[in-house]
SEKEKE-231131 format. One line per 3 residues: their letters; for each residue x, y, z negated of C-alpha. Coordinates in steps of 0.05 Angstrom, whole numbers, plus 5000, padded with zeros to 4 digits. Layout:
BEGIN
a> X/Y/Z ~ ...
//
This chain:
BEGIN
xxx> 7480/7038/2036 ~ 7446/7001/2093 ~ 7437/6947/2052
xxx> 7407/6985/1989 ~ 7362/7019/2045 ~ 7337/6942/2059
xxx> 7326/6921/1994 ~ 7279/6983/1974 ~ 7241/6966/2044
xxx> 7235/6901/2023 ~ 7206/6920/1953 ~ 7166/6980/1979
xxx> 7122/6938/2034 ~ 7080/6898/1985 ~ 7077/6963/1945
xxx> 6995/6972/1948 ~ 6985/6915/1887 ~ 6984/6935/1818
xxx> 7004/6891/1765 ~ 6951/6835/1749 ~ 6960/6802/1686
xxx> 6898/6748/1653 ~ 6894/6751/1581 ~ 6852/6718/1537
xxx> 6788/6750/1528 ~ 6738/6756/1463 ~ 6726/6701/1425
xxx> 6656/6669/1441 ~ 6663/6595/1402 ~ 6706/6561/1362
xxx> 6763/6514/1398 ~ 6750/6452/1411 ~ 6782/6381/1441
xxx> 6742/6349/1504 ~ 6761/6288/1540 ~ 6809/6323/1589
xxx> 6811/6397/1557 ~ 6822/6436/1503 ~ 6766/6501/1503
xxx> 6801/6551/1474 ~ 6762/6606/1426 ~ 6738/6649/1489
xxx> 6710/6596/1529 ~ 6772/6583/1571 ~ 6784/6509/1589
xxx> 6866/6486/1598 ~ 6871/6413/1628 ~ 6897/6361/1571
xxx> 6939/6299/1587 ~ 6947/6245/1535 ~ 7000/6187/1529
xxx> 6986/6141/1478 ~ 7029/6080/1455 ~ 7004/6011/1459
xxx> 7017/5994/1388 ~ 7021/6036/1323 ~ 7034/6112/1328
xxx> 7081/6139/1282 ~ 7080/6211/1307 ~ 7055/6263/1354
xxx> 7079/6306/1398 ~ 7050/6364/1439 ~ 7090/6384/1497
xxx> 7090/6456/1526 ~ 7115/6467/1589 ~ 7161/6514/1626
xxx> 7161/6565/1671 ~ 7116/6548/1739 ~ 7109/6477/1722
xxx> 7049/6448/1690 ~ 7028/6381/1645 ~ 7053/6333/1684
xxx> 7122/6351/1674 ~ 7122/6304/1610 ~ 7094/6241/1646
xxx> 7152/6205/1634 ~ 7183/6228/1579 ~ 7112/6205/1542
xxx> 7121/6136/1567 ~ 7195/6134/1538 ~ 7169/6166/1473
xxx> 7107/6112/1470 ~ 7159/6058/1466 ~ 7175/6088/1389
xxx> 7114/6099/1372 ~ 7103/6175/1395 ~ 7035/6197/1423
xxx> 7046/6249/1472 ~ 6998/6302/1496 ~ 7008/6355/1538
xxx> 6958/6421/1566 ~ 6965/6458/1634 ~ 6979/6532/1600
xxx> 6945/6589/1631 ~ 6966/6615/1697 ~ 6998/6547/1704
xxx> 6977/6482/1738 ~ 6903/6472/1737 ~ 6892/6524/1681
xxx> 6855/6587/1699 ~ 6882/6638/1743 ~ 6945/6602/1772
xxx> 7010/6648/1790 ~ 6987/6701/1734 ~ 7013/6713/1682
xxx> 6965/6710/1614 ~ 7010/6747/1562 ~ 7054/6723/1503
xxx> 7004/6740/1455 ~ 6958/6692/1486 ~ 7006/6643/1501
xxx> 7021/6633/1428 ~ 6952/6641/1404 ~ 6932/6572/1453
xxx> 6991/6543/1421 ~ 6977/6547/1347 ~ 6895/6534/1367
xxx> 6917/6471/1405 ~ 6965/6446/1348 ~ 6900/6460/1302
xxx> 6861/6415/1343 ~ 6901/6360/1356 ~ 6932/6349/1293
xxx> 6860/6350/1262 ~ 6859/6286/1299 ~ 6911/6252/1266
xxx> 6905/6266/1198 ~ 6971/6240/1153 ~ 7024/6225/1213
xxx> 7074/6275/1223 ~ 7050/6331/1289 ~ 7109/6370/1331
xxx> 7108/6417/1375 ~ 7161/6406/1434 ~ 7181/6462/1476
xxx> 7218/6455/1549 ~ 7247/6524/1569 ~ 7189/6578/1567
xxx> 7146/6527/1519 ~ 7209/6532/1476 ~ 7205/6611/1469
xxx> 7117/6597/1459 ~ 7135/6546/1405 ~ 7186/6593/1374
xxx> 7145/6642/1364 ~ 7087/6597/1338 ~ 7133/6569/1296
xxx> 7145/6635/1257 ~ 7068/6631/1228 ~ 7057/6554/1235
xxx> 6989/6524/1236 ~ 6978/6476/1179 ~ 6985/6423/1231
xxx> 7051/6436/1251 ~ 7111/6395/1214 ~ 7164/6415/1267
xxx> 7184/6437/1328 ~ 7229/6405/1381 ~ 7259/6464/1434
xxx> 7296/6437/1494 ~ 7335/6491/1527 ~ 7284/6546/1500
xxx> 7285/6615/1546 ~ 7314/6657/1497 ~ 7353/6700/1555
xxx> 7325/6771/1530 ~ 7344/6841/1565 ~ 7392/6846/1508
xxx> 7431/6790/1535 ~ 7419/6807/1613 ~ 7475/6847/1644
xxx> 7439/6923/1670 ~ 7434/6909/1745 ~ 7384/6851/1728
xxx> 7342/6895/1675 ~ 7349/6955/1734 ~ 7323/6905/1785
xxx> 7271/6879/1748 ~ 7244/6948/1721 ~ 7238/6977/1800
xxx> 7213/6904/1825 ~ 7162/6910/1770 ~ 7141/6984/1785
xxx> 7145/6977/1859 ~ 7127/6920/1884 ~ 7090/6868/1823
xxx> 7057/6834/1869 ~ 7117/6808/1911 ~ 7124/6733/1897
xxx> 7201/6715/1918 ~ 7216/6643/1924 ~ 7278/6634/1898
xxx> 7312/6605/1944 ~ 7390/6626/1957 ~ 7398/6629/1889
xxx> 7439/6561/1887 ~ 7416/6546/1820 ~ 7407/6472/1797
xxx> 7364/6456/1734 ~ 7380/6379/1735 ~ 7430/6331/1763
xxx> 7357/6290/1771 ~ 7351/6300/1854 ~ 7294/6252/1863
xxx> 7255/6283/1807 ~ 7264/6347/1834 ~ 7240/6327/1908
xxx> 7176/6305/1870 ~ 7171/6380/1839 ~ 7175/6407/1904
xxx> 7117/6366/1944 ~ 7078/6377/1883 ~ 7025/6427/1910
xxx> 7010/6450/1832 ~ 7082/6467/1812 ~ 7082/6541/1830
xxx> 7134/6557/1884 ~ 7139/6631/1897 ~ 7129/6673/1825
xxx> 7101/6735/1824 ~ 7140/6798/1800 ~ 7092/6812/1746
xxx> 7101/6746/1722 ~ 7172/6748/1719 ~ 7161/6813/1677
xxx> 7120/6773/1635 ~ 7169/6715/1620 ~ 7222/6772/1606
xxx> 7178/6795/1547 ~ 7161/6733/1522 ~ 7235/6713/1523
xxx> 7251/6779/1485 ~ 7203/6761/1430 ~ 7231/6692/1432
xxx> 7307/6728/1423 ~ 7286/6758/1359 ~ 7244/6694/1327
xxx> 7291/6654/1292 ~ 7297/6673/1233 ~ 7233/6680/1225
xxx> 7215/6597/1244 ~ 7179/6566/1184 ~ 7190/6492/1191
xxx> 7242/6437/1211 ~ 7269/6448/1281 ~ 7305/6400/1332
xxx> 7344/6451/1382 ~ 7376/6419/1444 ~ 7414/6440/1498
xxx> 7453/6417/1559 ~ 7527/6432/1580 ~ 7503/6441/1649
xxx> 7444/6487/1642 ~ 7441/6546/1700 ~ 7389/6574/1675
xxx> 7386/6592/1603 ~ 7458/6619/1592 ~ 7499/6594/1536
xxx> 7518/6662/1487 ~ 7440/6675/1462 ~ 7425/6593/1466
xxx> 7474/6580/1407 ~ 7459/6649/1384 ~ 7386/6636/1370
xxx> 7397/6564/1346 ~ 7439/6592/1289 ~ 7396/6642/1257
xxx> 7342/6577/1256 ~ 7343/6565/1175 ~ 7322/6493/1183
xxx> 7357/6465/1239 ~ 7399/6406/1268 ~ 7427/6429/1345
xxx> 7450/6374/1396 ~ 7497/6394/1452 ~ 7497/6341/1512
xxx> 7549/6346/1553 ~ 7519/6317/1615 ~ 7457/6354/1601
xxx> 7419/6402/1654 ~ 7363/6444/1638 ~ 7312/6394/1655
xxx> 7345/6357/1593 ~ 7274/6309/1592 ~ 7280/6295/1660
xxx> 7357/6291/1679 ~ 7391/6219/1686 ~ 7401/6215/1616
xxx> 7341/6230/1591 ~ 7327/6169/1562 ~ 7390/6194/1511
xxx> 7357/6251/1498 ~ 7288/6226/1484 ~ 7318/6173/1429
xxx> 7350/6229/1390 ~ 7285/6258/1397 ~ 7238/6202/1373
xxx> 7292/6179/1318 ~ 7279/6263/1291 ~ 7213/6255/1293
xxx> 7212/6202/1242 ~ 7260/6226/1202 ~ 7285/6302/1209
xxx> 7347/6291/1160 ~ 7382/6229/1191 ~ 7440/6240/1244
xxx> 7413/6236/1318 ~ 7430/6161/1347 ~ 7477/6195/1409
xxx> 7522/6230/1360 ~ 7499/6298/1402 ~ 7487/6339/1341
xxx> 7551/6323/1319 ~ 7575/6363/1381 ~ 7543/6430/1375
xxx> 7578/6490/1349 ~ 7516/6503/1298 ~ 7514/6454/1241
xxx> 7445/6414/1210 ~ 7408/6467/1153 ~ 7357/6447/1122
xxx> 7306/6496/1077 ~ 7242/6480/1038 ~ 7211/6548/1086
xx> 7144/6532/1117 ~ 7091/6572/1090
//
């Protein structure tokens, strides 16, 4: 009891905020690529990396990011990709990085809408070479759900551990918890940390994450809310995907459990899965990434050819393919 009696003091102390949530406003201009930003339809501005390849590119990618972390997370991935070919870009998503209103949470609505607008706009720019849409944990439940009205643009999607971990698949004390942090206390920004959860066997990648002053360390209640809905929407998308997708996941992911993972990958009518068994969450980023990356690359040229690591041949869901987009 004593300890129940904590936790509610604990929740009831930040009480006095409301939840805060940014989404996108009315549309005031069409979207459009700068330099360093894509301007999205009302006005707001989300920082844009790009990777290019030295010599010939032979596809693109667009890389959407997870939860707290921002564009830079695909730095390095983009400089293994070059090497085949890939050009890479990546945007801070809102609430994220340097996009607007950092540590709040847009909504999934808007989240998806940025996505298809940004795979508009940069696959205007290369016309005739094959454009995906690669997805790292919450970027893999945005892309989902783009996926299931693709922009004309849009010839695949790649979805690296996406957070399809839905209430439906949470056991009740977490849904309980969340619904009283939520009506309580949505301003309370725990930081995680107790939870003994690893998302890569990559150590000195993940000092780097924590000295990084724009990877968001304490996450607001509301925000976790938010996530939660997004990741139910993601839960019921995938059936409804319209084009090719590359689904990937790790043996050693903490975060994203297992059950709904190959779950949602199933019900994905044109599909091939890859199961790595010394894969983390971070799948990009761990110490094999580079294994990773040259499945991913290899797909990208050619979505019907086995994946060079043989990791495809290891997942419990098999390769379907379906003439569905559109």
């Amino acid at each position: 009891m004593r300890r129940i009696l904590a936790l509610l003091l604990v929740l009831l102390l930040p009480a006095c905020a409301a939840p805060m949530t940014h989404p996108a406003g009315p549309d005031t201009q069409p979207p459009q690529v700068l330099a360093d930003h894509l301007v999205m339809a009302d006005g707001v501005r989300l920082p844009l990396k790009t990777w290019r390849p030295a010599g010939e590119i032979r596809a693109v990618v667009l890389a959407l990011h997870g939860m707290n972390d921002y564009s830079q997370f695909f730095a390095e991935p983009a400089a293994h990709l070059a090497r085949h070919g890939i050009l890479s870009y990546a945007y801070d998503q809102r609430g994220f990085g340097q996009g607007p209103h950092p540590r709040f949470w847009s909504s999934t609505d808007t989240m998806v809408a940025d996505a298809r607008a940004a795979t508009d706009l940069l696959a205007s720019r290369h016309p005739g070479l094959p454009f995906y849409v690669f997805g790292e944990s919450m970027g893999g439940a945005v892309a989902m759900l783009a996926a299931t009205e693709p922009p004309a643009g849009m010839d695949g999607i790649i979805l690296a551990a996406p957070a399809v971990w839905g209430r439906s698949a949470m056991p009740w004390w977490q849904r309980l918890s969340l619904w009283l942090a939520y009506n309580v206390a949505p301003g309370w920004s725990p930081s995680g940390q107790g939870l003994n959860i690893r998302p890569s066997d990559n150590v000195e990648m993940l000092r780097k994450l924590g000295a990084d002053p724009l990877v968001i360390k304490r996450t607001r209640i509301d925000a976790v809310k938010g996530v939660v809905d997004l990741m139910d929407q993601a839960e019921a998308a995938p059936a409804a995907i319209r084009v090719p997708t590359l689904f990937l996941y790790g043996a050693h992911d903490e975060i994203i459990p297992s059950a709904p993972t190959w779950q949602a990958a199933g019900a994905i009518p044109s599909r091939r899965a890859a199961f790595y068994a010394n894969g983390w969450h971070m799948l990009v980023r761990d110490l094999q990434a580079k294994v990773v990356l040259d499945d991913m690359a290899a797909w990208m040229v050619d979505n019907d050819a086995d994946l060079p690591s043989g990791a495809d041949k290891q997942a419990p869901v098999k390769p379907e393919v379906c003439s569905c987009k559109r």
